[in-house]
Structures are given as structure tokens and as C-alpha cells.
C-alpha positions as CSV (number, residue, x, y, z in Angstrom):
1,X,20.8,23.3,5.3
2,X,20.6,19.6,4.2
3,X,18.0,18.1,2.0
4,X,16.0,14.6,3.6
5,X,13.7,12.1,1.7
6,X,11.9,9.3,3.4
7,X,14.2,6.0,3.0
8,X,12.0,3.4,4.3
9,X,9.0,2.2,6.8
10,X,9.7,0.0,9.9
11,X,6.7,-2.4,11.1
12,X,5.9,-4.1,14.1
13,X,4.6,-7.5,12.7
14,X,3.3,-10.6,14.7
15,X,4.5,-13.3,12.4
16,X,7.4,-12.3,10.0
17,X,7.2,-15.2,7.2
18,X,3.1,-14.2,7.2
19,X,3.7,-10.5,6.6
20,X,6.4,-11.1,4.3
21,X,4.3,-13.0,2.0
22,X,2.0,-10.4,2.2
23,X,3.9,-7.9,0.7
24,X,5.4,-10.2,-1.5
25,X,2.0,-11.2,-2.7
26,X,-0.2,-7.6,-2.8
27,X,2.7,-5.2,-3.0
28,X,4.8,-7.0,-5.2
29,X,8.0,-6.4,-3.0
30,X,10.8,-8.4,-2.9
31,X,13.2,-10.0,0.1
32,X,16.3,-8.2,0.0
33,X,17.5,-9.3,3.5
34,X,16.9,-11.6,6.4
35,X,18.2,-11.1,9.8
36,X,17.8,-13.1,12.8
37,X,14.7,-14.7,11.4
38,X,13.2,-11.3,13.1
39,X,13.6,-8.6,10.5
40,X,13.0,-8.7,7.1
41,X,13.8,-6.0,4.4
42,X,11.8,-5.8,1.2
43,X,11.6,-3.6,-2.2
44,X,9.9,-2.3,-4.5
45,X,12.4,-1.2,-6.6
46,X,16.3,0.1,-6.5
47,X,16.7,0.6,-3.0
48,X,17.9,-1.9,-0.4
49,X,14.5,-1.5,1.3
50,X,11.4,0.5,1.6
51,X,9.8,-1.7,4.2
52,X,11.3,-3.2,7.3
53,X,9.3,-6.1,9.1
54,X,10.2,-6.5,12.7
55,X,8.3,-9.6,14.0
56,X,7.2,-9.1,17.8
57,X,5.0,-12.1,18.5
58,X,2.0,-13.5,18.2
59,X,0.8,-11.9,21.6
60,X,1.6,-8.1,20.5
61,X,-1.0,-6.0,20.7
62,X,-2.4,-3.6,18.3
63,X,-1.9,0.1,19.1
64,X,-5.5,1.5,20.3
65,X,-7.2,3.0,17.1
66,X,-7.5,6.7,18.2
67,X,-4.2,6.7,19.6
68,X,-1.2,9.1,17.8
69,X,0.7,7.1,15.2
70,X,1.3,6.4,12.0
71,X,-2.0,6.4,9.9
72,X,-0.3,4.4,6.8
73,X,2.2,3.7,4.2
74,X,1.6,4.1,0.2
75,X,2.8,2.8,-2.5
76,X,2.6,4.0,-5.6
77,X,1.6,2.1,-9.0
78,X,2.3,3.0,-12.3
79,X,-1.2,3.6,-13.6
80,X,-5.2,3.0,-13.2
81,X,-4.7,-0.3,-14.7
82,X,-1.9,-1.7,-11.9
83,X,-3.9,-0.7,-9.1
84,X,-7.2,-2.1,-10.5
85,X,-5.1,-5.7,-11.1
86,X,-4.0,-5.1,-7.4
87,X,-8.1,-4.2,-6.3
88,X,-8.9,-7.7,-7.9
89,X,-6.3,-9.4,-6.3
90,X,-6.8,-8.0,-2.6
91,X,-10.5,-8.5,-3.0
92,X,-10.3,-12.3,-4.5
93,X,-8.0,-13.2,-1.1
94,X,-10.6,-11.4,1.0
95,X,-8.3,-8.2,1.8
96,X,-11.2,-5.2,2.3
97,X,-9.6,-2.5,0.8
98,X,-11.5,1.2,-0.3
99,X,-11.4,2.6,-2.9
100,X,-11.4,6.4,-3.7
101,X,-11.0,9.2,-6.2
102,X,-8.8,12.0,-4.7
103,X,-8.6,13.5,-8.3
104,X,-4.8,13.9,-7.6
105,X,-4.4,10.0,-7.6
106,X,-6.5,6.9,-7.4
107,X,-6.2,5.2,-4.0
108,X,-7.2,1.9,-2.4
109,X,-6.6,1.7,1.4
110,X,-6.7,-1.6,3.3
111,X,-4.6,-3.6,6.2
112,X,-1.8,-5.7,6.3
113,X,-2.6,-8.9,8.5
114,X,-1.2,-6.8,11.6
115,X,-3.8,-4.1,11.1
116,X,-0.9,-2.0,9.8
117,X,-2.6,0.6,7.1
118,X,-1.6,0.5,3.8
119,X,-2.6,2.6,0.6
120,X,-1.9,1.8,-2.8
121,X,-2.2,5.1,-5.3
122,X,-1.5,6.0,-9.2
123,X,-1.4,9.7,-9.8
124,X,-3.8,10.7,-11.9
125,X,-3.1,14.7,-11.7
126,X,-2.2,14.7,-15.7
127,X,-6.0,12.8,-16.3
128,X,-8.5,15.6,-18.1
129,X,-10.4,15.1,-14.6
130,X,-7.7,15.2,-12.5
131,X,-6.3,18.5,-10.3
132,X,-3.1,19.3,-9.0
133,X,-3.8,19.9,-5.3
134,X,-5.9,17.9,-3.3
135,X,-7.9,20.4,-1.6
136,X,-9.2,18.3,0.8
137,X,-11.6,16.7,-1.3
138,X,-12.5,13.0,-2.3
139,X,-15.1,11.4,-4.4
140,X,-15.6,8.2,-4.3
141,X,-14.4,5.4,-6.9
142,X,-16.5,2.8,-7.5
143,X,-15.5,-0.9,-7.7
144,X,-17.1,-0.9,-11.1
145,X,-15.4,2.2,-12.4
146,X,-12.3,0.9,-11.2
147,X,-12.4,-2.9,-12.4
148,X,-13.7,-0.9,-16.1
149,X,-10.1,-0.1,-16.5
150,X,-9.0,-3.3,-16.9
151,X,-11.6,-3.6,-20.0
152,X,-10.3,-0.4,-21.6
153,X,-6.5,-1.8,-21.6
154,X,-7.4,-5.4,-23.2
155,X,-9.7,-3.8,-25.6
């Protein structure tokens, strides 16, 4: 038997020098390579890439929203305090993203500017309100309880 791990994400993007600012901006990923002014690879940390950008055109369409595909990517933050620095930024450029309390992590979910869905989580399993497994259930997070965070840390 051989062991696998998930080495990176391929999108379909409309405008490649769009989405890569994007990512550059909200997911703090960086450019690792440009080909063909089509592709672009981006990471987030040691790897060549996590994401690849394909750009398709401005015409492409979006896949229908109850069709099979993939539902989204997430990327994970080091704590409550980086995803509630990345909640003010997405919500100051007038990204929509949701927030919720899976009690195994923290999540926001939103859309790149293709409609591809994104998540951004911190675990929070170790937290005194926190759970290993999921279970299936959610609660929500509040923008308030979320944006508090960042008043704890600079206190």
C-alpha cells in the first residue's frame, strides 16, 4: 500500500492577474510561478504550490450550483486572532463571508471573484469549548464574538 496527501487545488479562473491578487490579498499566498500568462501557482507556505489558477476567459461560465463538484478549498490559520484579522479584511473589501463555530475549528466561508468557494478555519479542538469530532454540528459565530478576539490579543 502507498500512503497519499492532498498536494494542491487547480481552479478554473476568468481573469488570472484578478484571482491572483485575490489570494495574494485574503489568503496571504504568494506567486511561486508563472506560465504562459495562463497558470499561476501560489503558496502558503513550503510547498511549490497549494493552489493553481488556470485562467479560462472572461466568457466561462460558472458550473450550475447543484451540480457535483467541488464544494471548496480551506485554509487553515494559526489561531482565532488570524482568522478574525482576515473576517475584517474580507468584510472591509465587501467579500461576504460566514462565519461559524464548528467547535472543532472556527470557519469563515466566502467566494473568490469566480464564485470558487473558499473556507478559512483555526482549530479550536484544544479550546475548553471545543470537541474533537465534529458530529455534524455547528453553532453559529457571531461577527461580534469573532471581531472580540482581536480586543482580547491587544489587551
Amino acid at each position: 500500500m502507498y500512503r497519499t496527501r492532498i498536494g494542491h487545488a487547480h481552479l478554473k479562473v476568468r481573469d488570472l492577474d484578478r484571482a491572483v491578487a485575490f489570494y495574494q490579498r485574503f489568503l496571504n499566498l504568494t506567486v511561486t510561478e508563472h506560465v504562459a500568462s495562463r497558470y499561476a501557482f501560489l503558496t502558503g507556505g513550503e510547498a511549490h504550490h497549494e493552489i493553481a489558477l488556470q485562467e479560462i476567459g472572461p466568457d466561462a461560465e460558472p458550473p450550475p450550483p447543484t451540480s457535483v463538484g467541488l464544494y471548496h478549498v480551506a485554509f487553515e490559520v494559526p489561531d482565532r486572532a488570524s482568522l478574525a484579522r482576515a473576517y475584517r479584511a474580507l468584510m472591509r473589501a465587501g467579500v461576504v463571508a460566514s462565519p461559524v463555530d464548528h467547535r472543532i475549528a472556527w470557519a469563515l466561508y466566502f467566494r473568490d471573484p469566480d464564485g470558487n468557494g473558499l473556507e478559512l478555519y483555526c482549530d479550536t479542538r484544544a479550546d475548553p469549548d471545543g470537541t474533537d469530532l465534529w458530529h455534524g454540528r455547528s453553532r453559529p459565530l457571531s461577527e461580534e464574538k469573532l471581531l472580540s478576539v482581536l480586543e482580547e490579543t491587544a489587551a
